[in-house]
C-alpha positions in Angstrom: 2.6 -24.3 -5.6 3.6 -24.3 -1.7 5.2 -21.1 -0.8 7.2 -23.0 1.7 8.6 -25.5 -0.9 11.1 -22.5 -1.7 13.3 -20.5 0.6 13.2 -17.5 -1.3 8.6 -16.2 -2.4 9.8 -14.3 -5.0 11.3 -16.2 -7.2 10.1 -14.3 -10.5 10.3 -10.8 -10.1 10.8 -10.1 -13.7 7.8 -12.1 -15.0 5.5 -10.4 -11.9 6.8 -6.9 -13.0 4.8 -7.4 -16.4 1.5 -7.1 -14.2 2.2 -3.3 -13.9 -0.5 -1.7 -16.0 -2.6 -5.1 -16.3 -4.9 -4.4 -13.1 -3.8 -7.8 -11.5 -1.9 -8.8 -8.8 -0.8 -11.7 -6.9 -1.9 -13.0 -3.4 -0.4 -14.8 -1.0 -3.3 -16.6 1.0 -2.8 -17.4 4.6 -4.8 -18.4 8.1 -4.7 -17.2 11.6 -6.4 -19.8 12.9 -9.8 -19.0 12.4 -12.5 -20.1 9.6 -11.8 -17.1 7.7 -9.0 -16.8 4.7 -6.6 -13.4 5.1 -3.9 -12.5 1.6 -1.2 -10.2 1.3 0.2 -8.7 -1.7 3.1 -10.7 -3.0 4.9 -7.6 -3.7 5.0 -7.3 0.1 6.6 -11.3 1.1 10.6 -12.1 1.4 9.9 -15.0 2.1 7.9 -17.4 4.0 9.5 -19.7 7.2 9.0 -21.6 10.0 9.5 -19.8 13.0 12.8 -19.5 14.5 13.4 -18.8 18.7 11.9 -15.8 19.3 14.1 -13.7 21.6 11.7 -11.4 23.8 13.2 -7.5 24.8 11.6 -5.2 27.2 9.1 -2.5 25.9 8.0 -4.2 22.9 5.1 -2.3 21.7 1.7 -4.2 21.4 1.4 -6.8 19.2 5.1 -7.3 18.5 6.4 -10.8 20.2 9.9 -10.2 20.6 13.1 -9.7 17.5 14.5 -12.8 15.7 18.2 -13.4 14.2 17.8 -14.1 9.9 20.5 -14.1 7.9 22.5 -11.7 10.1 20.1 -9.1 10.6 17.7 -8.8 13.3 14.4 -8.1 12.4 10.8 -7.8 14.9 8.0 -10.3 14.9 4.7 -9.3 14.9 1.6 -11.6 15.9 -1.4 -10.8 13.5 -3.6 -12.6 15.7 -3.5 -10.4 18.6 -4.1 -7.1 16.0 -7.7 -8.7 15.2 -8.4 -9.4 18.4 -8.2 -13.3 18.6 -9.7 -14.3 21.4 -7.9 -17.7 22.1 -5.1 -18.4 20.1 -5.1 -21.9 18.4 -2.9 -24.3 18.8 0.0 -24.2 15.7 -0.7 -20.4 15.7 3.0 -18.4 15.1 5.2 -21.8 13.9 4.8 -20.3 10.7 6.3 -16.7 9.5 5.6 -14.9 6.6 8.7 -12.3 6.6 7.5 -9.2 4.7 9.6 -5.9 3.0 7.9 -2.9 2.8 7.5 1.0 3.7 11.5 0.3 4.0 11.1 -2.0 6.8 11.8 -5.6 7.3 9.5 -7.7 9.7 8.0 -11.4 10.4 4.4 -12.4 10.5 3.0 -14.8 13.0 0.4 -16.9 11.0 -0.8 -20.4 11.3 -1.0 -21.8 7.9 0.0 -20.6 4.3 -2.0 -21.6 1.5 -1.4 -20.8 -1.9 -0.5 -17.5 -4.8 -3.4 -16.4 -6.6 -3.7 -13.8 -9.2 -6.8 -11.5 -9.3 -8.3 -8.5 -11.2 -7.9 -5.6 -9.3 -11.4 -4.8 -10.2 -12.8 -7.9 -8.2 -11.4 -6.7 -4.9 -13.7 -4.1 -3.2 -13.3 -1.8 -0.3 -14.8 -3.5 2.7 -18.3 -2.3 3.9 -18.1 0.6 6.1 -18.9 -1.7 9.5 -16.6 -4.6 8.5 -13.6 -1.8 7.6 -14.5 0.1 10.9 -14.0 -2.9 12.7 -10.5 -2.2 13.7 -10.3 -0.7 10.2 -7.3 -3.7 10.0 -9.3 -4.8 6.6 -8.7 -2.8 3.6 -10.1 -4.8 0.9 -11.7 -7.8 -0.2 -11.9 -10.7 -3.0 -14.1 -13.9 -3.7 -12.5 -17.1 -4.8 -13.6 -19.3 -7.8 -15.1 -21.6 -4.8 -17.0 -18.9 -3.0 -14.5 -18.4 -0.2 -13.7 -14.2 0.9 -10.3 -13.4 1.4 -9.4 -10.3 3.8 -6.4 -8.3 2.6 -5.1 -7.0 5.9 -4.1 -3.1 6.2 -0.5 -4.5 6.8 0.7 -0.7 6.5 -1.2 -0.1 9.6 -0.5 -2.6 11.5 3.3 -1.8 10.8 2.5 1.8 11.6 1.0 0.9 15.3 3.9 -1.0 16.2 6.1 1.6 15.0 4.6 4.2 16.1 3.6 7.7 14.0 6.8 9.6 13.1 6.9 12.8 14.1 6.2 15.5 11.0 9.6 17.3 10.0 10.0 21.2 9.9 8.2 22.0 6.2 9.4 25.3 4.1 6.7 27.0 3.3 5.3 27.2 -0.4 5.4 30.6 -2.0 1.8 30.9 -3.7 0.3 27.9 -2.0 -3.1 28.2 -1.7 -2.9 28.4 -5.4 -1.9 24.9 -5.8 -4.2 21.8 -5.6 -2.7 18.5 -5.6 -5.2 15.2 -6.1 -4.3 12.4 -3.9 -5.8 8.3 -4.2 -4.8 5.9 -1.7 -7.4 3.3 0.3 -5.3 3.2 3.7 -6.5 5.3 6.1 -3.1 5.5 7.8 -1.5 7.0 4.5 -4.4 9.4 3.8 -3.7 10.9 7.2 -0.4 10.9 6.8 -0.3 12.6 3.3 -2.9 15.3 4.5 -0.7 16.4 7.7 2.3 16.9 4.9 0.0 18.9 2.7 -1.4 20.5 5.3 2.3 21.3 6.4 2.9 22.4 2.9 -0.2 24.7 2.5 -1.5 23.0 -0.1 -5.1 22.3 -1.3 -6.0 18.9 -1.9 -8.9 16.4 -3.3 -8.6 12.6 -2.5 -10.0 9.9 -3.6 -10.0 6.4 -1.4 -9.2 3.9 -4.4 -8.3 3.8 -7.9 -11.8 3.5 -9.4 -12.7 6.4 -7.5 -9.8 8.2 -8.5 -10.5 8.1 -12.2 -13.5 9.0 -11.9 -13.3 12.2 -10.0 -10.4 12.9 -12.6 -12.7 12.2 -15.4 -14.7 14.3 -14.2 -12.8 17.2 -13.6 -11.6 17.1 -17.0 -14.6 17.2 -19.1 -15.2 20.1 -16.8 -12.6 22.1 -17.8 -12.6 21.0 -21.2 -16.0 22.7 -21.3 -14.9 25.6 -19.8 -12.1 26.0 -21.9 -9.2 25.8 -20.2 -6.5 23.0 -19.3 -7.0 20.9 -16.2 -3.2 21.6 -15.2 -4.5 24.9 -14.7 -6.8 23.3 -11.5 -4.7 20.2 -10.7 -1.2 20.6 -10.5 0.1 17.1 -9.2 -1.5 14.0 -8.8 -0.6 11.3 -6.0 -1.7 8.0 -6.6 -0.6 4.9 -4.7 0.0 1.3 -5.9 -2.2 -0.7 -4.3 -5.7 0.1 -4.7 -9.2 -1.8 -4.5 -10.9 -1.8 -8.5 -8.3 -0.5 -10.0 -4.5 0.0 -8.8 -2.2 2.8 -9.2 -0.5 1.1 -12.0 -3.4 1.6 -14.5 -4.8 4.9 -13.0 -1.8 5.9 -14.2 -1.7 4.8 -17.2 -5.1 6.3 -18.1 -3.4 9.6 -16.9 -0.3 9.5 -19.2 -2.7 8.3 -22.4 -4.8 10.8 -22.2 -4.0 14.4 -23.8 -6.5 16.4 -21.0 -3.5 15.9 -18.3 -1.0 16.7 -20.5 1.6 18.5 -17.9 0.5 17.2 -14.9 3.3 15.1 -13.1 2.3 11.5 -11.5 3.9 10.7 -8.7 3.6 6.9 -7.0 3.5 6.8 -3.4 3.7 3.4 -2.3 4.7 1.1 0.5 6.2 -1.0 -2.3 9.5 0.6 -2.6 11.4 -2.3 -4.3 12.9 -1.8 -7.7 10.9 -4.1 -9.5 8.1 -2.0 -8.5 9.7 1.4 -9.5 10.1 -0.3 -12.6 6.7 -1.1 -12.9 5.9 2.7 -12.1 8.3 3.6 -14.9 6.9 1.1 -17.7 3.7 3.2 -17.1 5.0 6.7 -16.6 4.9 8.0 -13.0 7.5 10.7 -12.8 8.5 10.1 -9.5 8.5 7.7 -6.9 8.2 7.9 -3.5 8.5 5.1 -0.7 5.4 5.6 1.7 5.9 6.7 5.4 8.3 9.2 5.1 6.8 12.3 5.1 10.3 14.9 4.4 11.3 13.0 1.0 7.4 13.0 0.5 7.5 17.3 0.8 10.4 17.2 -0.6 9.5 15.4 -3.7 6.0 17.8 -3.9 8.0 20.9 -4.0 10.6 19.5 -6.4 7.7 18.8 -8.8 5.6 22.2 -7.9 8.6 24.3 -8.6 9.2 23.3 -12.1 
């Protein structure tokens, strides 16, 4: 399939929803020019385009090449390229555009070439190695092919975030009894750890993390059996749990699942916090369980949604 045989990526929504709960997702594999193969959740792609005029405006932030005209709205183009630090840009680069939805913001892509969907088991993509994902830290996972070949799954989230620009944090009530309350967080961008820590920091919570699914259930495992040998119930240490969709060896989507199967976390509300804020993926949250969910960079319905839950 050639994404750009059809105006319109998605074209399947319904059939792509029944991967909530299966650890797989789908990939939309692209190039910037370089030797090296980049993919971005489908999830996350409108559509993909050539590139119309590019009208430029004064104090674009860096990395953003100017606004473009689709469909009546007027949306920003970004240039990949420049946010992993090509050093010549080759020729062809930007007459293709991937336009992407997410974190309740439209926006267009500047890539060279777009390649192909691919599904994969979330359990074959792997956090980066600590000096490839310091490198920018622009990388947040990656995946081998069937012919060898690595694809980079680009931190889109942050790169959004940059151009953006970080949101100042909202005036937070205060929590009566606190300090008391723990809440378990899992998500593998850096950008929305930091952000979910300043909320809960706001908040007065406590809080463990975890940086990916795998991770996640593990610490939670853990955690459990402790407190089953101890005697008591784990709601009593963990009263929410945070997990996000997109995850490295195992998404949000089954760490949930595992959650709402097993008896130990019985009263213990899952919320999903994701950048995927479509309704096909709220479904997905619901065919697993999450009680809530919660589009990501928006940290007053975030606190918002936390005391809601903590109250009860």
């Amino acid at each position: 399939m050639n994404p750009l045989d059809s105006p319109q990526l998605i074209d399947n929504v319904d059939a792509r929803t029944k991967l909530a709960g299966s650890n797989k997702m789908e990939l939309l594999l692209f190039t910037l020019g370089t030797h090296e193969t980049f993919g971005i959740n489908v999830f996350k792609v409108r559509e993909v385009c050539p590139t119309p005029p590019i009208t430029l405006t004064p104090n674009m932030p860096y990395g953003a090449e100017g606004v473009i005209s689709l469909r009546g709205s007027i949306i920003p183009v970004i240039s990949l390229a420049k946010f992993i630090k090509l050093e010549k840009v080759p020729e062809g680069l930007g007459q293709t555009m991937i336009v992407t939805e997410f974190s309740r913001h439209t926006q267009g892509f500047l890539v060279q070439d777009v390649d192909r969907i691919i599904r994969v088991d979330w359990d074959r993509v792997k956090p980066p190695e600590n000096m490839l994902a310091g490198q920018e830290g622009l990388i947040t996972a990656i995946t081998e092919l069937d012919d060898g070949r690595l694809v980079s799954i680009l931190d889109v989230e942050r790169v959004l975030a940059e151009v953006l620009g970080e949101k100042p944090l909202p005036l937070m009530p205060q929590m009566e009894h606190a300090r008391e309350v723990t809440v378990f967080f899992a998500d593998d961008s850096a950008v929305a750890r930091k952000e979910i820590v300043m909320v809960l920091d706001k908040l007065g919570l406590n809080y463990i993390q975890a940086n990916d699914g795998k991770e996640a259930w593990d610490k939670l495992a853990n955690l459990a059996k402790r407190a089953g040998t101890e005697g008591r119930p784990l709601r009593e240490q963990i009263q929410l749990i945070l997990v996000d969709a997109e995850m490295p060896e195992m998404d949000g989507y089954v760490l949930t699942k595992n959650i709402k199967t097993d008896s130990r976390f019985a009263g213990i509300p899952v919320i999903m916090h994701s950048s995927l804020s479509s309704e096909a993926n709220k479904t997905m949250g619901q065919r697993v369980g999450v009680d809530a969910y919660v589009a990501k960079f928006d940290p007053a319905v975030l606190a918002d949604t936390l005391i809601t839950f903590l109250k009860r």
